[in-house]
N, C-alpha and C positions, 0 to 999 in steps of 0.2 A: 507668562506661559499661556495664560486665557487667551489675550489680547493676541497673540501669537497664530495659536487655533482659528481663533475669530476671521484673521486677514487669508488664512487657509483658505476657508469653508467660501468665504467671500469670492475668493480667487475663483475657485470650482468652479461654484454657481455663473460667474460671468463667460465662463469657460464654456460649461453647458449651454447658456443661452447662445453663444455667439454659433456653437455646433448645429444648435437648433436650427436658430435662422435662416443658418448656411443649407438645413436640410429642406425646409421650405421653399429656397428658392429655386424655381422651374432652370434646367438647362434650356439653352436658348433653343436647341435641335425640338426638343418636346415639347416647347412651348410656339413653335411654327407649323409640327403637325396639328396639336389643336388647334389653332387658328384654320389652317385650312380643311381637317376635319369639320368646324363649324361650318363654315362659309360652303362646304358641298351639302352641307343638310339646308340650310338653308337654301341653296339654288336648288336642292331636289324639291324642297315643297312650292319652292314661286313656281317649279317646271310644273307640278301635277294642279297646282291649281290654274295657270294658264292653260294646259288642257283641257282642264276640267271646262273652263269657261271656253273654250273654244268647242268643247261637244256640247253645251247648252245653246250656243250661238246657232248651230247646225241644227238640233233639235227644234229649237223655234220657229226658225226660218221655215222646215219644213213642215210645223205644226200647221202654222199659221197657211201655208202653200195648201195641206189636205182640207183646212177647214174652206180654204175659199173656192178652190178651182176643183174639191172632188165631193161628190156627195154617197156615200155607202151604204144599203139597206141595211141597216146594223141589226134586224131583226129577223133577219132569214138565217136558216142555218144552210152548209153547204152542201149537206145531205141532203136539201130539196131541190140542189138542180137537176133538172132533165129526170125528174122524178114521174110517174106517171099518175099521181096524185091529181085532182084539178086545182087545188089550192098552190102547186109548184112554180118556180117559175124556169126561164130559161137563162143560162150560164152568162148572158150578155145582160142578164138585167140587173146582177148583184151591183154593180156600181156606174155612176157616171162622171166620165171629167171632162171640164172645160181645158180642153188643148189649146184651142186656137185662143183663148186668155190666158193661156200659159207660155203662147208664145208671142202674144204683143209684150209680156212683158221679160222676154228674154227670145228671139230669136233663134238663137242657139237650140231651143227646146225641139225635139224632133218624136218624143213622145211621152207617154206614163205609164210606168210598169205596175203591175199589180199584183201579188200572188192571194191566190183565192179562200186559202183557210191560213194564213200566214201575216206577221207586220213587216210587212216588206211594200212600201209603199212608195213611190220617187219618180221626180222627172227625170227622163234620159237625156243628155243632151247631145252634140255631135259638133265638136271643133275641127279645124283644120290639124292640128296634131293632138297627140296623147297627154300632151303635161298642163295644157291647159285646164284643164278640168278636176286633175288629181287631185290639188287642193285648195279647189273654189267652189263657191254653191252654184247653184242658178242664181243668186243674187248678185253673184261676182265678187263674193265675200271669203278674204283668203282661211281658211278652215281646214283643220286637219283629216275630216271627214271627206272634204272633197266633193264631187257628185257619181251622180251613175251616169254612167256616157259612152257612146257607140266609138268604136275605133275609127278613126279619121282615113282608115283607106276604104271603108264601109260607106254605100250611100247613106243616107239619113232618113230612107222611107222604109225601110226595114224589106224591101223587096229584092234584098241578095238573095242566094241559095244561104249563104254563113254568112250570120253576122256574131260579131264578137261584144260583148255588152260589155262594161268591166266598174266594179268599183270595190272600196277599201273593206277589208274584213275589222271594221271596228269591235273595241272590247266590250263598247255597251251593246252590241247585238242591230246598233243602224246600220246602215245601208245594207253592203251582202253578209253581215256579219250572221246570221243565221242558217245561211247554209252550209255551215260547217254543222249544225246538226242532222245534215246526209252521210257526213262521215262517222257520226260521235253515234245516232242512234240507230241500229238496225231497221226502225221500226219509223223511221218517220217517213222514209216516203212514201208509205201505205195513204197518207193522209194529206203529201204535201205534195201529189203530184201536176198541179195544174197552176198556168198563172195568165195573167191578161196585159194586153202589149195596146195601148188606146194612141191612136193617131187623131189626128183632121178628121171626123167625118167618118171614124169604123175602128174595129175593136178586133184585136185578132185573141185565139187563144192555143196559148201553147200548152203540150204535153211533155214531162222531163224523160229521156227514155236512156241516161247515162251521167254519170260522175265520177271524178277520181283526180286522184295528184299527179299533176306531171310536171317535167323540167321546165323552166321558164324557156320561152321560145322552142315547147315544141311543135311538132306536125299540127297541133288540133289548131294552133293560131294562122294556120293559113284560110284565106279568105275566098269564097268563092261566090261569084257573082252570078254566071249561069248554072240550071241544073245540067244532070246528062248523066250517063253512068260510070265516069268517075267521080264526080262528086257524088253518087251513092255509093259506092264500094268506102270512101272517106267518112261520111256520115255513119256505114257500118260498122266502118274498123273504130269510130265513136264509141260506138253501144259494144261491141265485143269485147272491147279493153276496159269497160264501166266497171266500177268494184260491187253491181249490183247487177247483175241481165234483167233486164225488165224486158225484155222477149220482143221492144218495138223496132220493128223495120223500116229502116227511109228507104223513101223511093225518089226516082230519078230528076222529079216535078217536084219532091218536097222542098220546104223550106226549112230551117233550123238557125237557132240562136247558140250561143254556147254565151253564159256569163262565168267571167275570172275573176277571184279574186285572192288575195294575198294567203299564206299560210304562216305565215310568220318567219319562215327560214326564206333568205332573198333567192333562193336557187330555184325554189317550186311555187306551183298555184295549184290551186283548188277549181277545177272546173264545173260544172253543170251545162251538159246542153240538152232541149228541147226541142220539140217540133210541132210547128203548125198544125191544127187538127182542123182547126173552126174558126169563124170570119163572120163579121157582122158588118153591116153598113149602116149608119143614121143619114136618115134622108128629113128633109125640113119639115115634112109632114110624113109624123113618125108612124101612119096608119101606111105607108108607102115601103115601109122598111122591111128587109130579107136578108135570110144568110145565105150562104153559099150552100149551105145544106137542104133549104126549103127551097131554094131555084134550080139543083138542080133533081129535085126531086119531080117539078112538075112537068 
């Protein structure tokens, strides 16, 4: 009767085990989503770290670019330009770059952007179409940053009435990745109104007098080469439609920039345009040099 119980109890227990096992083992459905559940974590972190090293490739390149071809008076504040101080100095002195070594060593290069209380620092360049440069340095290095560079039905001397700049609104805040805080802060273009546009041999400076979101391919991407007064009523309907009126009026002889860059929905951009105020020339002997403002003063 013991012995009876015994092969019972015995029977159960192998019973249960086998139940067990059986509940153990993965259906094959559940055990192909994890495997592919794995395999997308792991391709998301090789993605973010290829990024990652693709925005230090672009960050050095351009480190190394401001350390050699730009020199910054990093001790002046910007509140002393055009100050009437005699310690001040004038708006073309805060920095200087070597262009023309900018552009033995890429051709392409057609200038250097600058903005004057801001890290917006980069060579422009100017290809025969738009995709070259999207996502290449001035080194010719493929990166997801890309460069800043002039639209390819734009001269490359920046002597249109529009020209159109354009580069990536990156997430680390390089290239035009900061001026989406014209959209984000009420309060930044109190401070961040002015930038420098350096060529061959002279320096120009622009004033932003308009921003705002608009459809990809609209009106503001048409290009104009002479002035006249349609190209100011165009320049105006700029500034009227701005999400900010900054009260500046172009005129018919003005020149103007407008830079684009992404907003992250493929349908719109983020524009800024500016305009010409002031112009410097470097001449070989810099006791010789003048703006346009002290020539035609005299």
């Amino acid at each position: 009767m013991i012995e009876g119980n015994n092969e019972e109890v015995k029977s159960k227990k192998e019973e249960g085990a086998k139940k067990e096992a059986g509940a153990k083992k993965l259906d094959p459905v559940m055990l192909v989503c994890l495997i592919i559940g794995v395999a997308l974590i792991i391709f998301a972190i090789v993605k973010l770290i290829m990024i990652g090293l693709e925005y230090q490739v672009s960050e050095n390149e351009y480190k190394d670019i401001a350390n050699t071809y730009v020199e910054v008076k990093k001790d002046v504040n910007i509140s002393d330009v055009n100050d009437t101080e005699e310690d001040t100095i004038e708006w073309y002195e805060l920095a200087t770059v070597d262009v023309k070594g900018l552009q033995e060593k890429n051709p392409d290069v057609c200038g250097y952007i600058m903005f004057e209380n801001e890290d917006i620092s980069y060579p422009v360049l100017h290809a025969s179409d738009n995709d070259y440069y999207l996502h290449r340095t001035i080194e010719k290095t493929e990166a997801k940053a890309g460069s800043i560079f002039v639209d390819c039905g734009n001269t490359s001397d920046f002597e249109d009435a529009h020209t159109i700049i354009y580069g990536h609104n990156m997430k680390n805040l390089s290239m035009f990745g900061r001026l989406r805080y014209y959209r984000t802060d009420k309060d930044y273009y109190d401070d961040h109104q002015y930038f420098q546009l350096f060529v061959d041999g002279a320096v120009y400076r622009y004033q932003i007098y308009a921003y705002k979101v608009v459809e990809d391919g609209a009106y503001i991407y048409q290009l104009y080469y002479d002035g006249g007064e349609d190209f100011a009523e165009f320049a105006n309907k700029i500034g009227s439609q701005s999400s900010r009126n900054t009260g500046i009026e172009i005129g018919p002889d003005d020149k103007i920039i407008t830079m684009s860059t992404c907003t992250g929905n493929d349908e719109e951009r983020f524009v800024v345009s500016a305009v010409r105020v002031d112009q410097h020339y470097f001449d070989v002997d810099e006791d010789e040099t003048e703006t346009e403002t002290e020539a035609e003063g005299e």
